[in-house]
N, C-alpha and C positions, 0 to 999 in steps of 0.2 A: 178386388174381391173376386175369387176364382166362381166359376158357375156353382160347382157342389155348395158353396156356402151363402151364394144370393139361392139355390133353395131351398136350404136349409132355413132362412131369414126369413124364406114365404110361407116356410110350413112346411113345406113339402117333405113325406117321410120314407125312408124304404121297407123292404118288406121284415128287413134285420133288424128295423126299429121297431116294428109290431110285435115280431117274434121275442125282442128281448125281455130276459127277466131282469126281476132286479137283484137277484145274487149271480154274483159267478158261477160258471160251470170248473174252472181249475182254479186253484190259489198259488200264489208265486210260490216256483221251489218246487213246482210239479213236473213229471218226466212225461210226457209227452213223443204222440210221434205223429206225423203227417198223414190226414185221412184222405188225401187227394188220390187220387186212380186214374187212367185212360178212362173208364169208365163213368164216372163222376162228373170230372171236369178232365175233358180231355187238352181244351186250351193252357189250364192253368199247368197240368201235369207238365205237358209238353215246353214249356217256359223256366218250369223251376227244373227239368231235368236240365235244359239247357246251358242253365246262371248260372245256378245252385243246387246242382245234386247234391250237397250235404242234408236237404230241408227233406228229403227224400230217404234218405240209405240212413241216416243217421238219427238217433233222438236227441230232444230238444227239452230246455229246462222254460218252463215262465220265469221271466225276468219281469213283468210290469201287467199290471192288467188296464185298459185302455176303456175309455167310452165305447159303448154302443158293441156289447159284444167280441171286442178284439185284445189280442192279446198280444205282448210284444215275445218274441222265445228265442233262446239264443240257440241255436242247432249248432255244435264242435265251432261255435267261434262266428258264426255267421248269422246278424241279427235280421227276424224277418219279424214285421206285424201278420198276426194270420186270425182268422176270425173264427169263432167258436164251431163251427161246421166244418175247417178247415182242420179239425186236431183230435185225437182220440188219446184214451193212456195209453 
């Protein structure tokens, strides 16, 4: 059992679990593009420019919508889970 899921098991919730609703914000088959910025999240920008600059330069379709807020999107071929604060149309 990985730590995230002993605690999860305890209870324990994040702040994405408080925030979430219970409809989606996109539905599969939306075009989407990456809301991340140096601004934003400078860690995160700095990582996917590095991997994956396509999740960057390029738009991204939903392929699956996921628990807890996240969404699976395929960007020109390149699957990322990104989580709903992560994505704009």
């Amino acid at each position: 059992m990985s730590h995230f899921e002993a605690m999860e098991a305890l209870g324990q919730v994040t702040i994405y679990d408080l925030l979430e609703n219970d409809q989606p914000t996109f539905t599969v088959g939306d075009k989407v593009h990456a809301a991340i910025t140096q601004e934003s999240d400078y860690e995160a920008y700095m990582y996917l420019e590095a991997y994956y600059p396509n999740v960057l330069k390029k738009p991204g379709e939903i392929v699956e919508i996921l628990p807890k807020n996240q969404y699976r999107v395929d960007f020109a071929g390149e699957m990322q889970m990104m989580r709903v604060h992560e994505l704009s149309f």
